[in-house]
NUPAMI-498741 format. One record per residue (C-alpha): residue in three letters; x, y negated, z. Coordinates in steps of 0.02 Angstrom, whole numbers, plus 32768, in hexadecimal, padded with zeros to 4 digits. Layout:
atom res=ALA px=X py=Y pz=Z .
...
***
This chain:
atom res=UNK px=89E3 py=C9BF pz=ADBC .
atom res=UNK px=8932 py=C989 pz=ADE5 .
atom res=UNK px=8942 py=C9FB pz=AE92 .
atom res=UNK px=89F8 py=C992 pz=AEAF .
atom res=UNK px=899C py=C8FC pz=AEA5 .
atom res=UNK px=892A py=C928 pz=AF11 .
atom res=UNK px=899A py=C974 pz=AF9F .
atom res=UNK px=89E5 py=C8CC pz=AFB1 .
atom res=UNK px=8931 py=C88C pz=AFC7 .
atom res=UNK px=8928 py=C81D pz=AF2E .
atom res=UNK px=887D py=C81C pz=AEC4 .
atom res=UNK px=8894 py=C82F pz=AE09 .
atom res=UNK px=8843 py=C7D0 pz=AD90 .
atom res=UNK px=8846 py=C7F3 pz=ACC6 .
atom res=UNK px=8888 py=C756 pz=AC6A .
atom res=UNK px=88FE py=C72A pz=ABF1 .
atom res=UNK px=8974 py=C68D pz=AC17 .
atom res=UNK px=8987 py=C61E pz=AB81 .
atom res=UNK px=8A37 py=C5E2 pz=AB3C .
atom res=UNK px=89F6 py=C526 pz=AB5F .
atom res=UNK px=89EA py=C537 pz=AC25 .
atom res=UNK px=8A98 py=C509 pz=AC78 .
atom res=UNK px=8AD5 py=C5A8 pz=AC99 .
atom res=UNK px=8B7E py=C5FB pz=ACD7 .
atom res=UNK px=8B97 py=C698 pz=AC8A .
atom res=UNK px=8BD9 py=C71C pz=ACF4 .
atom res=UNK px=8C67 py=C787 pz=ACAE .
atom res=UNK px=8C61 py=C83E pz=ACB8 .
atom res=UNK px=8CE9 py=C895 pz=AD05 .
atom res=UNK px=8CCE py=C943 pz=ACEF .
atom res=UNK px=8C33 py=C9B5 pz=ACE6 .
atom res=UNK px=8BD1 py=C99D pz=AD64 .
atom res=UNK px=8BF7 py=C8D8 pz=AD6B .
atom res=UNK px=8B42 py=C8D3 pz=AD76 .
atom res=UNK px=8B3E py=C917 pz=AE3D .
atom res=UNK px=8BBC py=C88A pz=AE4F .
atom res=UNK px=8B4B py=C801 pz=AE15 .
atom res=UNK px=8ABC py=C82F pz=AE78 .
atom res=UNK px=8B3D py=C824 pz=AF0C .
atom res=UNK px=8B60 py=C77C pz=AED3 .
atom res=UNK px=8A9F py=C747 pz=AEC5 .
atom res=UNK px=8A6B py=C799 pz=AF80 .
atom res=UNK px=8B0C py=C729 pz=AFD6 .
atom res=UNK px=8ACA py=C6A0 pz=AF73 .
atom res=UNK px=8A19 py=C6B2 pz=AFE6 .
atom res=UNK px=89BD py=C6C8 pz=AF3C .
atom res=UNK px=8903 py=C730 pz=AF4D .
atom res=UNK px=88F9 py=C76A pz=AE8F .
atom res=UNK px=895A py=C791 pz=AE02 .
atom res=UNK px=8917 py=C766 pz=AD40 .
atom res=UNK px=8935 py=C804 pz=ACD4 .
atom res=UNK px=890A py=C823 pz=AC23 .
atom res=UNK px=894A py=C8C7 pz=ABC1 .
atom res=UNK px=8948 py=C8FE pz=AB02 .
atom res=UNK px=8900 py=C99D pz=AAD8 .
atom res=UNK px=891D py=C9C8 pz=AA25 .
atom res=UNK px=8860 py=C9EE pz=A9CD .
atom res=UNK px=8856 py=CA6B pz=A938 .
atom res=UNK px=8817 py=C9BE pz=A8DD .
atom res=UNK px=88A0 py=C966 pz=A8EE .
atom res=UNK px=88EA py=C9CC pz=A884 .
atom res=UNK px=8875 py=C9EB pz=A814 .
atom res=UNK px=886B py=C934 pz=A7F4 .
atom res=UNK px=8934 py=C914 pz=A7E1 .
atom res=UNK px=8920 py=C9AE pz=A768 .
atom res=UNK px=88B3 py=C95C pz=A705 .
atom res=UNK px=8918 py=C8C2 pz=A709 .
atom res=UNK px=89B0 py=C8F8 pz=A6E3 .
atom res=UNK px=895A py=C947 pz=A656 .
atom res=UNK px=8910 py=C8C2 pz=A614 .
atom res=UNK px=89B7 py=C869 pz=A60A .
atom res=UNK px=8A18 py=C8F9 pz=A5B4 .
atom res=UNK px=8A37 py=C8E4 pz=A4E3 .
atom res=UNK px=89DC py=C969 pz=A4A0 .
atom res=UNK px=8A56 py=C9C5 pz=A46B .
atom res=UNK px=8AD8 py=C9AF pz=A4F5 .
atom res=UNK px=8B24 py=CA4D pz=A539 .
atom res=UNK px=8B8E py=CA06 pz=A5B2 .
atom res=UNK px=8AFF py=C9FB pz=A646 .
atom res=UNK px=8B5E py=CA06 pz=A6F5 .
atom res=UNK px=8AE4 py=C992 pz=A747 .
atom res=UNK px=8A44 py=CA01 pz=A72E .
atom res=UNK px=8AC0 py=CAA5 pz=A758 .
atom res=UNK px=8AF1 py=CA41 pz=A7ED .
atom res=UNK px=8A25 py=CA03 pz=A810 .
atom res=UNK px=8A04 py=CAB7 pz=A7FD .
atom res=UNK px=8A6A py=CAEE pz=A876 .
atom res=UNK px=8A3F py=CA6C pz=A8FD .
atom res=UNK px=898E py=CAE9 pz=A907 .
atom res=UNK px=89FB py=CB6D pz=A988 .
atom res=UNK px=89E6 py=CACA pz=A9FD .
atom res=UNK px=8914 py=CAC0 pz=A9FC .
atom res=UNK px=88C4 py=CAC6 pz=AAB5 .
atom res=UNK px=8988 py=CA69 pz=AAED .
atom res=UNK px=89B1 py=C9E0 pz=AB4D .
atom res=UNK px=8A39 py=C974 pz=AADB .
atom res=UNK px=8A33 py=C8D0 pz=AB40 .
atom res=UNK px=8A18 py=C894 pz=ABDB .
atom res=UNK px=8A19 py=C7F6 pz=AC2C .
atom res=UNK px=8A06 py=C7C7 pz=ACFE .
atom res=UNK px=8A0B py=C743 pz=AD3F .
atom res=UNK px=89F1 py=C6CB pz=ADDD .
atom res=UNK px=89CD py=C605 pz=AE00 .
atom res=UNK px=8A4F py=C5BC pz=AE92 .
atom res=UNK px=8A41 py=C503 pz=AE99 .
atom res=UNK px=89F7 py=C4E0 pz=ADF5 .
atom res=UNK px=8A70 py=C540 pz=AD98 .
atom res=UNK px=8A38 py=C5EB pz=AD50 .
atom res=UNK px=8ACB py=C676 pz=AD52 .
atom res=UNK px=8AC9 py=C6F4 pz=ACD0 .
atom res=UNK px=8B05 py=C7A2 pz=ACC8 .
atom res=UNK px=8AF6 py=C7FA pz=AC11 .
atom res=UNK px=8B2E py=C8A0 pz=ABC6 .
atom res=UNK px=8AF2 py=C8D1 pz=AB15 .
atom res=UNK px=8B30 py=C996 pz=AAC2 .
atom res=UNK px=8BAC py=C994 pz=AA19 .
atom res=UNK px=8B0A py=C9C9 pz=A9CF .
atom res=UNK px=8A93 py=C93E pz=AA07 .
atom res=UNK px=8B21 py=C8C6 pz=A9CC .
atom res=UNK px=8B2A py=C914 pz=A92A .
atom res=UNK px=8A65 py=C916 pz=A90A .
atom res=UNK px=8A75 py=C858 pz=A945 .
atom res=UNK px=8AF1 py=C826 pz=A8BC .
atom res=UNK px=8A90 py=C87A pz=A837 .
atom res=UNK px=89F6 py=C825 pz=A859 .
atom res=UNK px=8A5A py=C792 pz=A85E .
atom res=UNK px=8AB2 py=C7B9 pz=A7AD .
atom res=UNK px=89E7 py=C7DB pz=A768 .
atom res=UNK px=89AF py=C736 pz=A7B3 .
atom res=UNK px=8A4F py=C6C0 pz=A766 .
atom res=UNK px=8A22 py=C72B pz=A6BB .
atom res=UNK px=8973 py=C6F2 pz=A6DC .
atom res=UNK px=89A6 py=C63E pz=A702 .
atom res=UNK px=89EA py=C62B pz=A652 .
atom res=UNK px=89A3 py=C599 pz=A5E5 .
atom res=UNK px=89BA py=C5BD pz=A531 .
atom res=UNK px=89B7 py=C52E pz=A4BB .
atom res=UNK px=894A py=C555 pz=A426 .
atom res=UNK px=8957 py=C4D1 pz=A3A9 .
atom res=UNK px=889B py=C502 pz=A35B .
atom res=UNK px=8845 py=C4BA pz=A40B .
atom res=UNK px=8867 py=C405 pz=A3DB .
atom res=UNK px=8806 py=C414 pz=A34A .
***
């Protein structure tokens, strides 16, 4: 990808582009949807294209682990969100997201691809932070 970029004679510069810029999201096509958006940013005139990846760290998963963990009843069986943390370790050292992108007249257009499995960790950091967002109301604290 980098060496694509770099044929068409575009610089590349690691950033991530935040939801709160105007943007215009491109939609992918097919598989290599990517090639066509970096088409789309040399006829544009553009010199550089933002990129920013996900690599899933051993960590990461440790931490969810924990988490998830943490969250469990103790005596719950039923634990398909650790089996499923668990599983996400085949995917250390890989790319799960990816995001380019490229400024044209104060606009920034966005091209992003994430895996099944870089969703799925996603949502269950999600579900641990809304568990972790919970308020419980315990009468005894006003006293």
């Amino acid at each position: 990808m980098i060496a694509f970029i770099a044929g068409h004679g575009m610089h590349r510069m690691n950033a991530y582009v935040h939801e709160d810029i105007p943007t215009v999201v491109f939609e992918e096509e097919h598989a290599d949807s990517w090639k066509d958006f970096v088409e789309h940013a040399k006829a544009a005139g553009v010199s550089f294209l933002t990129m920013s990846e996900v690599t899933l760290e051993k960590r990461d998963i440790e931490i969810l682990i924990e988490q998830l963990r943490a969250r469990e009843f103790p005596d719950s069986d039923d634990t398909p969100d650790i089996d499923d943390a668990q599983y996400l370790v085949n995917y250390v050292g890989k790319t799960g997201y990816l995001q380019l992108g490229f400024a044209y007249n104060g606009i920034m257009f966005i091209y992003e691809t994430s895996t099944e499995w870089y969703d799925r960790f996603q949502q269950l950091m999600e579900s641990v932070s809304d568990f972790d967002s919970i308020i419980v109301d315990d009468p005894d604290a006003d006293e």
